[in-house]
LUMZA-761801 format. One line per field, with one value per atom (N, C-alpha, C): x, z, y. Coordinates in Angstrom, 3 decimals, padded with zeros to 6 digits. Last residue first. Layout:
% LUMZA-761801
x X_...
z Z_...
y Y_...
This chain:
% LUMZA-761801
x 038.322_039.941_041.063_036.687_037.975_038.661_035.155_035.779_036.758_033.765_034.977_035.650_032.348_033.196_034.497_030.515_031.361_032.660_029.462_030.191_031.025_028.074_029.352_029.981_026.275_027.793_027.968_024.779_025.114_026.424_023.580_024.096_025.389_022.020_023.350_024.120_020.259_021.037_022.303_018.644_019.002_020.622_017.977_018.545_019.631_015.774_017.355_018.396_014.230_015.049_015.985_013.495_014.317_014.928_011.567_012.568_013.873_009.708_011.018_012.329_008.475_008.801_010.282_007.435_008.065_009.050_006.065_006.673_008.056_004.002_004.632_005.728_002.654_002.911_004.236_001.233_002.448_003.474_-000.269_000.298_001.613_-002.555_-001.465_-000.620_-003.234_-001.949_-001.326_-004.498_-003.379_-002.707_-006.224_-005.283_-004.313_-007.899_-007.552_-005.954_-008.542_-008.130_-007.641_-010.240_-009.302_-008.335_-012.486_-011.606_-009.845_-013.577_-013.120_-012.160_-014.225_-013.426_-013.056_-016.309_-015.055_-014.441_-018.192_-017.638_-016.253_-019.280_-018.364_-017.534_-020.033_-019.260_-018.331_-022.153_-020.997_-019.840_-023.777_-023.366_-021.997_-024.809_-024.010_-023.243
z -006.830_-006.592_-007.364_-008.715_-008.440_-007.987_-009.353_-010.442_-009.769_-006.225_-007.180_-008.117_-006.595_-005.843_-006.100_-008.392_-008.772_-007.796_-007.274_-008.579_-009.006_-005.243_-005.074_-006.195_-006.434_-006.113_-005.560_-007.967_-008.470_-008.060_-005.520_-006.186_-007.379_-004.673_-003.690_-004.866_-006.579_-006.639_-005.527_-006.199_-007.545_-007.212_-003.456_-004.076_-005.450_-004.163_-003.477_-003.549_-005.808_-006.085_-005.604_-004.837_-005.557_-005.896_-002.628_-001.897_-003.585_-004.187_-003.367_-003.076_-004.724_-006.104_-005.113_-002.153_-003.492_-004.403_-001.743_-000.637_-001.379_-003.876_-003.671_-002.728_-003.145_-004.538_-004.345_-000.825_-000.513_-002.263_-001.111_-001.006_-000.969_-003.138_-003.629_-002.781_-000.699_-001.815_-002.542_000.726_001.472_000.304_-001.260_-000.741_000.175_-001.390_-002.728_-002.202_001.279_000.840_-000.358_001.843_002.480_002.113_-000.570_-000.063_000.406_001.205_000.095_-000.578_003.213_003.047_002.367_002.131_003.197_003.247_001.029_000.493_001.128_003.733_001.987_001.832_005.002_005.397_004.498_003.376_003.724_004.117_003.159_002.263_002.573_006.035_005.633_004.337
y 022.080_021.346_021.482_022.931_023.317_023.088_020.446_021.009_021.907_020.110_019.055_019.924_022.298_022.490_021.382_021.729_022.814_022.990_019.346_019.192_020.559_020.771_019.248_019.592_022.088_022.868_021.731_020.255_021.178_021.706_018.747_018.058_019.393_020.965_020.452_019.733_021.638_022.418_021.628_018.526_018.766_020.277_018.990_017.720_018.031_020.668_021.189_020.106_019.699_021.176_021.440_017.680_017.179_018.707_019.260_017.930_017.657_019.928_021.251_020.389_017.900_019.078_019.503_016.930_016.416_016.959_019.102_019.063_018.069_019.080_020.278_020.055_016.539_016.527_017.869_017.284_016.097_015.974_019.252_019.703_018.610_017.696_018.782_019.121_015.818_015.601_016.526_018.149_017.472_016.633_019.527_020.084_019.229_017.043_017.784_018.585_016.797_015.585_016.421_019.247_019.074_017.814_018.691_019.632_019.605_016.282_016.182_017.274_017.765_016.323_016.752_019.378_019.719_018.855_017.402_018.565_018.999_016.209_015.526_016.578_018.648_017.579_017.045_019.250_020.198_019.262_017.200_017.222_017.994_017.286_016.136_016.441
């Protein structure tokens, strides 16, 4: 039983870190699109 917890609990540690990481990437590219819009405006 205890293994059980344990492995939960585990597996619960690693499924928000990973929803936390999936987050992070989601505004990185957000962030660089946003980047060449604006470079690409500027040369017009």
């Amino acid at each position: 039983m205890r293994k059980l917890v344990g492995l939960a609990l585990v597996a619960g540690t690693l499924l928000v870190s990973a929803c936390n990481t999936v987050e992070g990437v989601g505004k990185d590219v957000s962030s660089a699109g946003k980047t060449v819009a604006k470079t690409a405006d500027d040369a017009k």
